[in-house]
N, C-alpha and C positions, 0 to 999 in steps of 0.2 A: 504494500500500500504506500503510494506515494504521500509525500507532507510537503504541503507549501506554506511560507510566509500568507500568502495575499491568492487568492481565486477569485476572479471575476466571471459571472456568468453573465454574458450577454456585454452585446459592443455597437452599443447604439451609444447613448449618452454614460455608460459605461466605460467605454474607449478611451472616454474624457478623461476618466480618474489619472490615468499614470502619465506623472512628470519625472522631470531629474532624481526627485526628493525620494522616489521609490524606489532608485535602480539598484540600491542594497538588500530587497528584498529578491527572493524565489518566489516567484510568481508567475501562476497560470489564467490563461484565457480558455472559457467554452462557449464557443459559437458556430454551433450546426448549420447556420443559414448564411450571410454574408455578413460582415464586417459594415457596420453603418448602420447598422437597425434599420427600423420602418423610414426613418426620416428621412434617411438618404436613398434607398432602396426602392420603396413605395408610396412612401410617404408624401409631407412637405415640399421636400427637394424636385424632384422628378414632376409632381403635379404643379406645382406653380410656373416649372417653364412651360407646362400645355398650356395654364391658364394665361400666361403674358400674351401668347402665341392665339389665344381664342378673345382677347382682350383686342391686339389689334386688327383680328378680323371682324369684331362689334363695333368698334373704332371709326374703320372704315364705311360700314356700313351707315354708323351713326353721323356721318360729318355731313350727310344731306342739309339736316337742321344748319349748318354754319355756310351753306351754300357752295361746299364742294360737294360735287357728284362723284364717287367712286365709284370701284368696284371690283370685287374677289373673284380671280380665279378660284377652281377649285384647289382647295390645300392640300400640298404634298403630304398625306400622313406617315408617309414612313421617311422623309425626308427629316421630318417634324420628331418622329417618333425616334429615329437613331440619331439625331443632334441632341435629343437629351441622352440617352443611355452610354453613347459614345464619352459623353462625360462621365459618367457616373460609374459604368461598370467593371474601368481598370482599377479602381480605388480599392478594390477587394482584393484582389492579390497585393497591392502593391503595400496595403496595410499588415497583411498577414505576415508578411517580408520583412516589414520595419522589427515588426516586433519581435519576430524570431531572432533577427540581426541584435534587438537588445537583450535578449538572452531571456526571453521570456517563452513559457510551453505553451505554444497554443495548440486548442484540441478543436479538431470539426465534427465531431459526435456527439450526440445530444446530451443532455448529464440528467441526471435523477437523483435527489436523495433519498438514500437509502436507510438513513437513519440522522439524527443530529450532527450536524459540521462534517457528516461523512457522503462524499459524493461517487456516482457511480458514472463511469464517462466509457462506453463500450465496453471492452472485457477488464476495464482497471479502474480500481478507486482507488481515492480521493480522499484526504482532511486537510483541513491547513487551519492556522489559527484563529485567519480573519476571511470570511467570504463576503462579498458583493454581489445582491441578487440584481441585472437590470437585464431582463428576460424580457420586457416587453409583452406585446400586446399584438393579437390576431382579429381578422372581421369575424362577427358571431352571424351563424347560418342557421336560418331558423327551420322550423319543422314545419314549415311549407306543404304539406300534401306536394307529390311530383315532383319537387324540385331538386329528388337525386336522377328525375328523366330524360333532364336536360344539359345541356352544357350553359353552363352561367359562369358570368365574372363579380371579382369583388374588385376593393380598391387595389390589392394584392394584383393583379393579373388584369386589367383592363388596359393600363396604358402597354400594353407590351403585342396586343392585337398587330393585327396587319393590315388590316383597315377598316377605316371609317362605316358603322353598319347606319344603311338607310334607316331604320329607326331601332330606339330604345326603349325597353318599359325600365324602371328605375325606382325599385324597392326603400323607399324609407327617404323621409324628407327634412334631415341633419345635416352637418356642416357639407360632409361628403359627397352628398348628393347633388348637393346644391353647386360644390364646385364641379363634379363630374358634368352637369347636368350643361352647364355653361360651358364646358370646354366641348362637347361632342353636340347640343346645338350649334355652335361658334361655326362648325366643321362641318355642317349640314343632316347632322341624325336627327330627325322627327323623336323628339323625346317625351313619353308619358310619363309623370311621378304619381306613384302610390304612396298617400300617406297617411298613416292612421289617424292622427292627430288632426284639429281643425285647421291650422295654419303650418306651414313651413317655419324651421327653424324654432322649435318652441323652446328651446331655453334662451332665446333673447327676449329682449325687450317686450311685453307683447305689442307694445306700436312699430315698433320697427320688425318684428315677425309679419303682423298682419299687411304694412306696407311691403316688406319683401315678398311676400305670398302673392301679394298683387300684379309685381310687377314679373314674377316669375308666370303664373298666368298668360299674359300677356306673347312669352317664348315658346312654351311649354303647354301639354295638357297636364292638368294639374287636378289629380281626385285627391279631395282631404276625405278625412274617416274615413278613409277606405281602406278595408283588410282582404288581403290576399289569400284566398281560400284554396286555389289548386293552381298547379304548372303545370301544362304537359307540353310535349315536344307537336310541331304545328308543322305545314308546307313552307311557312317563312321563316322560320325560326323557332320560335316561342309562343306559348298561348297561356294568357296570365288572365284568370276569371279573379275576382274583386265583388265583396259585398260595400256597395255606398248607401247612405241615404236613402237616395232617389233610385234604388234598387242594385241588382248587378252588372254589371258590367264585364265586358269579355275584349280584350285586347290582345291585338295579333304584334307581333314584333318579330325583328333579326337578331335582338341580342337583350340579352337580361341582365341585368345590375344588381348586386345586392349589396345595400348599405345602409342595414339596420343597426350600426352599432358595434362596440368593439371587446374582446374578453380579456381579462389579464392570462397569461401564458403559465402560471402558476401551476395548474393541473398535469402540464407536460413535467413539470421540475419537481413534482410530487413535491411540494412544500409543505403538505402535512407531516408525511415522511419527517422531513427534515426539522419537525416540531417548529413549524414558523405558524404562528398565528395567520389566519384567515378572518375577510371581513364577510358579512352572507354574498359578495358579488365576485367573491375569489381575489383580491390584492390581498396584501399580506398587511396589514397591521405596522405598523412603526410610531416612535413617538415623537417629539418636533426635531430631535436629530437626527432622525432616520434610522436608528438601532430597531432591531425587530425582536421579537421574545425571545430570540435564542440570543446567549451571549456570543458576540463580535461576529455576529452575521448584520448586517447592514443593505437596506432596500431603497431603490430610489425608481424614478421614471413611470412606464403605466402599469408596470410588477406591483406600485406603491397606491398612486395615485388614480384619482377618477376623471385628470383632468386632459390624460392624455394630450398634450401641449410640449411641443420638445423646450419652447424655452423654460418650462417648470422642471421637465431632467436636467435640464444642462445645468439651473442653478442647484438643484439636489445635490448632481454631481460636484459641484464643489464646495456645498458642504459636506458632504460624508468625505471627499478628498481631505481635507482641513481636520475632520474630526479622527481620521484615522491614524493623521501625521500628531495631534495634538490632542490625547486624552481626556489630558488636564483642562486643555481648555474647550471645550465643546461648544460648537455655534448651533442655532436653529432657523430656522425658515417658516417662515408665517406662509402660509396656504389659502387667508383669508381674500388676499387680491389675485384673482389668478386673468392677468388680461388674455384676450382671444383676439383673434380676427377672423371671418372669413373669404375666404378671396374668391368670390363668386364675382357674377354680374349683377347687380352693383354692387361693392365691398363693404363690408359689415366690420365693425371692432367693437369690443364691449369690454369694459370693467365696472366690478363693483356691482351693489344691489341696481335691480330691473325696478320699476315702478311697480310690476305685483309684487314684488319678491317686499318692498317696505313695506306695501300696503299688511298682507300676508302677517310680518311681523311685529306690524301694528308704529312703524318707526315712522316719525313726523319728519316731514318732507317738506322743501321746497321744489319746483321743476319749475328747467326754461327749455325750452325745442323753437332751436333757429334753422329756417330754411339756407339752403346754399343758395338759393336766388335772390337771399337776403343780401350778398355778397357781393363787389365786385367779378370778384373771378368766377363767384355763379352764374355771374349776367354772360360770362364770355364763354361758358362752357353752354350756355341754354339750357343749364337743369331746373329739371321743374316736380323733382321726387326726393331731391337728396334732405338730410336734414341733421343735427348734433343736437341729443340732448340729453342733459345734465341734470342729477340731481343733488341735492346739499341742505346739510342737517342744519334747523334755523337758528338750533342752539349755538353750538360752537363753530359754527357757518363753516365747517368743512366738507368736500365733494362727495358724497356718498356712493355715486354709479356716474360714470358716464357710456355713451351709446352713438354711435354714430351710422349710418347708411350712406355712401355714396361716395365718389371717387373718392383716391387717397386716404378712406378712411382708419386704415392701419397703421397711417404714418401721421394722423391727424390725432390722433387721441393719445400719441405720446406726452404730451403737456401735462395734460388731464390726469395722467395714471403718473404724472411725477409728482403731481401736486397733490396727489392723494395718498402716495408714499409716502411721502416727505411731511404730510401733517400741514398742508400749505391750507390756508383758509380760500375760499372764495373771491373775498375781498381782496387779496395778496396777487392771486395769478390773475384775475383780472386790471389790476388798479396799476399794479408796482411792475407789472409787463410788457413791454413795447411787440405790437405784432405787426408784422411784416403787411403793407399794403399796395399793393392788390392783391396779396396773394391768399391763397384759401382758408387760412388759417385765420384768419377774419368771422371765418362762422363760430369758432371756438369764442375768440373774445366776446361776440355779439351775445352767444346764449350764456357765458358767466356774468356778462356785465345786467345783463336782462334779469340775469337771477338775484 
């Protein structure tokens, strides 16, 4: 049985932990799949260059209203599809390499534990003093009646197609969908979304949910409360029946989507095994350090969290990095703010409580919601949907949620979420701020000043 200093499972934001400061340690890596995690793989990475790439084909389409006339050839998808991977896919060996070169074990066989701090990695185990779970996270596939009949994609496996399929049916109406959904309309698939729920994207806002549901409508067919009762394979594809409302429904497609949601990978790594506390949705337990019931096993990423966000691993990862070199002095991570964005058409960011989520808690509220054509630079882009809005507690007038819809909104709400970090009042980022004029961020000052 082998003994290492340090074992890392999984090398997504796990990858991250090791610096100089550990190269005195014997230390092994287990990763079955690729080097990068979902983020780089399947994830993040890989889907936002489709979406930039379906962004300027809405773009162009869009620039009628400014009174150019374009117009889209059809888009090369595999032109499209191997500029991204062509980036992305040498990164796996050549990481594998690095870290062999630094003298480190790495394993490509899946690991199991088999008991506490003892791991099983193919025909050889495993203890070491300190393990690092960051395992990650798979799409959850639901028990669909039919849908082991058919051939279906999740986010795992869609962008790697070989072409563009004339239409989509499109399971589940979360971050996921939403981007998928924009990048394969952008590229010309006749796209359906199924979604159980009344509105798209229901953990935002619900004003900014129900305006995104709208303008998704608009692209898209779009059935809310709709549940997907059978799959079967069809002349075109797929054949996806739906109980709605206003009865069922039977839609034909070429290609099927599913992205109802994600499970932590915990069950593969037999984490009970390894006496790691579980929560009822399968992450593992941890306390603000990220330490998990077992002594010097440490969890971070969507192994840990519900919030599946790589920038919540990346910061995880460097606290348990810190806490592992430093004992004595232990840091924590508040979980309380966890910002998002979505990067659909039109782009979504949110931090902080949603207006039901105060109501919900009974927390006393201020709200402002400024239009982007409140704006100069609203006027010159012609938007007539987009909007920021903020709320703040009237006591110690600090920002409670903000929310945003509409271009640039992931890079728009970074103000917002600093000054909500940072304990900044209302009166402070609005008053003691200089903002940039004409430029967009003028909707940000308008709805703190308004507030």
């Amino acid at each position: 049985m082998r003994h290492y200093d340090l074992v890392i499972l999984g090398t997504g934001s796990g990858n991250m932990l090791l610096n100089e400061e550990f190269d005195h340690l014997r230390t092994a890596i287990v990763e079955p799949d690729r080097f990068g995690g979902t983020c780089l793989n399947r994830g993040c990475i890989p889907s936002k260059m489709f979406v930039i790439t379906a962004d300027a084909v809405e773009d162009a389409h869009a620039a009628t209203r400014l009174g150019v006339h374009a117009s889209v050839e059809p888009v090369n998808w595999k032109a499209i599809r191997d500029r991204v991977f062509d980036h992305i896919d040498p990164l796996h060996e050549s990481a594998v390499d690095y870290r062999r070169k630094k003298g480190i074990d790495v394993y490509t066989e899946p690991g199991r534990f088999v008991a506490p701090k003892v791991l099983q990695v193919g025909d050889e185990q495993m203890t070491a003093d300190t393990f690092v779970v960051a395992v990650g996270s798979r799409p959850v596939i639901p028990d669909t009646p039919g849908l082991d009949t058919v051939a279906y994609h999740t986010s795992d496996t869609i962008m790697r197609i070989d072409e563009v399929p004339p239409s989509m049916v499109v399971l589940g109406g979360g971050f996921i969908a939403a981007e998928f959904s924009h990048v394969f309309s952008a590229f010309g698939t006749d796209v359906t979304i199924l979604q159980r729920g009344p509105r798209l994207l229901m953990a935002e806002d619900e004003q900014v949910s129900t305006r995104f549901t709208e303008l998704a409508s608009r692209r898209h067919r779009v059935l809310v409360n709709a549940k997907a009762t059978s799959v079967a394979p069809s002349e075109s594809g797929v054949q996806v029946t739906a109980t709605c409302p206003d009865g069922t429904h039977t839609i034909e497609a070429a290609m099927l989507l599913v992205c109802v949601g994600r499970r932590p990978n915990t069950d593969r790594l037999d984490a009970a095994a390894g006496g790691l506390e579980l929560d009822e949705h399968g992450h593992i337990v941890t306390d603000s350090t990220y330490r998990t019931s077992v002594e010097g096993v440490w969890g971070l990423g969507d192994a840990v969290n519900h919030f599946q966000l790589k920038h919540m691993a990346n910061a995880e990862s460097r606290v348990v990095q810190h806490n592992i070199l430093h004992p004595e002095d232990l840091r924590t991570l508040s979980n309380e703010l966890a910002p998002h964005a979505v990067f659909t058409n039109p782009q979504i960011a949110s931090v902080g409580l949603t207006e039901q989520e105060a109501r919900r808690r009974q927390q006393d509220y201020r709200v402002s919601v400024r239009d982007y054509s409140a704006t100069a630079y609203g006027w010159a882009l012609e938007d007539t949907t987009s909007f920021a809005k903020v709320l703040a507690n009237p006591v110690d007038r600090t920002i409670l949620g903000a929310h945003i819809i509409g271009p640039q909104a992931a890079t728009l709400i970074q103000p917002l979420l600093q000054a909500m970090m940072l304990g900044s009042t209302v009166d402070q980022v609005a008053r003691d701020v200089l903002y940039i004029h004409p430029a967009l961020t003028e909707v940000v000052e308008q709805a703190l000043l308004d507030l």
